[in-house]
C-alpha angles and dihedrals in degrees: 000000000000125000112262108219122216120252113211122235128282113249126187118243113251114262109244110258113270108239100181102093081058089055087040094064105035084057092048084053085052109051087040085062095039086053098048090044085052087046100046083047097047099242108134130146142119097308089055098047079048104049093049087049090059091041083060098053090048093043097053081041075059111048082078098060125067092267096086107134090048093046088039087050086043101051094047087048095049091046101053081048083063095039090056096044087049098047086045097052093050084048090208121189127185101205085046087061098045091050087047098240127133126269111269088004123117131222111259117194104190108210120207140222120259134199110296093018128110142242124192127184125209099264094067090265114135138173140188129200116205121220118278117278119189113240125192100223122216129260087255093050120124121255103029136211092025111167097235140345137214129197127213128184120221127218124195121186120201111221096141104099095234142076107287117212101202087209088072093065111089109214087155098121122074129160121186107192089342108318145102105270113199122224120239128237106195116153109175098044145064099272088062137220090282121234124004122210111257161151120235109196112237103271093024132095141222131209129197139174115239120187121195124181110235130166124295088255117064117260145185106273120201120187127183125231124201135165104188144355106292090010117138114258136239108217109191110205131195161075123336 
């Protein structure tokens, strides 16, 4: 009966040492780095945000690897590179929010025109309001027992190029302390009979006289200038 020898126990190889989480971080250090140079230059955007978001998903892929202290430095960099293209997108500003004004926006004061100043719209067009005059309206004027009326005289400059019909021109809204002022027909006496339809040659100018009927004290009178349907309009703002 033949000796029966002893086999020695079967052992697995050993699996070949994983070398990813190394690549993983050194890829996360990267990006990070990549991330704060784009935010120091300036250059943020969605590729940015993008790129530091994968940095953090390597680098926490990382953290289980021996690379610790490279995936650790990579994951803090890439996420202050999300942090500043966020904050950058949103564009937030304290002192915008206390003062009650929208991100990335900046603060616009219109100024408007004042008696014997001038407006001119793009197309060459320009126009000039005297100051208020007070004017005694005639027994036949419409309408008729207003407490007081003011007189302005009207000024359009033709720089268009072009013929210029004055009917075109809309001066039909008018507000004395907040209110609608009407505007006053009187054509037999002082305040006038308002606009009169014409042409005013290219390079030439037209004046009319234009009443409106406002409060006994005087007031703050605002009337309304347009030359065409969707045209931008001159609003002439002061006292009366």
């Amino acid at each position: 009966m033949s000796r029966l020898g002893t086999q020695a126990p079967a052992h697995e190889a050993p699996a070949p040492r994983r070398r990813h989480h190394a690549v993983f971080a050194v890829a996360a250090l990267v990006l990070g780095v990549a991330c704060v140079a784009a935010a120091v230059t300036g250059l943020l955007g969605t590729a940015t945000a993008a790129g530091a978001a994968l940095g953090v998903v390597l680098g926490v892929i990382a953290l289980f690897g021996a690379r610790k202290a490279i995936a650790l430095a990579g994951t803090i960099l890439c996420t202050a590179g999300i942090a500043v293209s966020v904050g950058a997108a949103s564009g937030d500003d304290p002192a915008n929010a206390a003062h009650g004004q929208r991100p990335g926006t900046t603060a616009v004061t219109v100024t408007h025109p004042t008696w014997n100043t001038r407006y001119t719209w793009d197309n060459g067009l320009a126009i000039e309001v005297s100051a208020p005059r007070e004017c005694t309206p005639s027994e036949y004027a419409f309408p008729a027992k207003v407490e007081r009326a003011v007189q302005v005289s009207i000024t359009l400059v033709n720089d268009t190029g072009g013929d210029l019909d004055t009917t075109l021109l809309s001066a039909s809204e008018a507000q004395f302390g907040g209110r609608n002022a009407e505007q006053i027909f009187d054509i037999d006496g002082s305040c006038g009979a308002g606009p009169e339809p014409a042409t005013i040659l290219p390079g030439r100018t037209f004046t009319y006289e234009a009443a409106y009927a406002v409060g006994a004290a005087p007031g703050e009178l605002q009337l309304v200038f347009q030359p065409g349907v969707g045209a931008p309009k001159a609003v002439f703002l002061g006292t009366a």
